[in-house]
C-alpha positions in Angstrom: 0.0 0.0 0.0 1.3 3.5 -0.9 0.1 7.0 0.4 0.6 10.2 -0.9 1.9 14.0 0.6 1.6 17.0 -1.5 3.1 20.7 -0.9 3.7 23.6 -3.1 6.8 25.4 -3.2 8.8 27.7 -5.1 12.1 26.6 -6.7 15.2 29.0 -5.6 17.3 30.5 -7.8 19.9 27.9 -6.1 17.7 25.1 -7.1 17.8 23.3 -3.7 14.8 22.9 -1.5 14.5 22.1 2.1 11.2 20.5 3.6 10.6 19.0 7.3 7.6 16.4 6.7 4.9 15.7 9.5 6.0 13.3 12.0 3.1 11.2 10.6 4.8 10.5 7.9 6.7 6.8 8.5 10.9 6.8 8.8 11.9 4.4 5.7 12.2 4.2 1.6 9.9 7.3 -0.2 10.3 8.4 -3.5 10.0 12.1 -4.1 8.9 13.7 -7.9 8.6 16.8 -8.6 5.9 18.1 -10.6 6.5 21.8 -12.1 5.3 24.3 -15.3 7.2 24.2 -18.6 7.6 27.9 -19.1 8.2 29.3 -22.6 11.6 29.1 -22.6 12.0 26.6 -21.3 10.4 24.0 -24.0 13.2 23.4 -26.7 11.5 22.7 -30.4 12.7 19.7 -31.9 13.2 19.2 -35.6 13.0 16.1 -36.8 15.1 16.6 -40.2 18.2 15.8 -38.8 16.9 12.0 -38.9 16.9 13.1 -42.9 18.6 10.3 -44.8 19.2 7.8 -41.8 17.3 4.9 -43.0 17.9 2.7 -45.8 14.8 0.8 -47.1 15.7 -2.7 -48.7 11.8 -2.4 -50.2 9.1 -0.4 -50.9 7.3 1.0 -47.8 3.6 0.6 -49.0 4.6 -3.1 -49.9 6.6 -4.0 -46.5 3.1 -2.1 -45.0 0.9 -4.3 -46.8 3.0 -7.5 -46.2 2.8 -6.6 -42.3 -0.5 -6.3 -42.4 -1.2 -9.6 -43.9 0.3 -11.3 -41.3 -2.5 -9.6 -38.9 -4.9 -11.9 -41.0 
């Protein structure tokens, strides 16, 4: 059985939080996530052209599609 505490915080500029937890709380294993807000700059576009090129196709695509899909059958 698991149970769950939540807080809010802000993150520091030093990106390292302190928190005392209530004595309710059990001594032993936890595992801690953090949950935050993408900001704008924070969320990198990714292109996907640099995978340009980086396959080699020993057949036709519709043909090794079709030939998958037969198998399904």
């Amino acid at each position: 059985m698991s149970a769950c505490y939540e807080i809010e915080t802000e993150i520091p500029v030093n990106h390292q939080l302190v928190m005392q937890l209530p004595d309710s709380i059990p001594v032993g294993h936890a595992k801690i996530t953090i949950h935050y807000e993408l900001t704008d700059h924070s969320i990198q576009p990714k292109s996907i052209n640099h995978h340009a090129g980086k396959i080699t196709l020993r057949e036709d695509p519709l043909e090794f599609q079709n030939n998958i899909r037969a198998e399904w059958m």
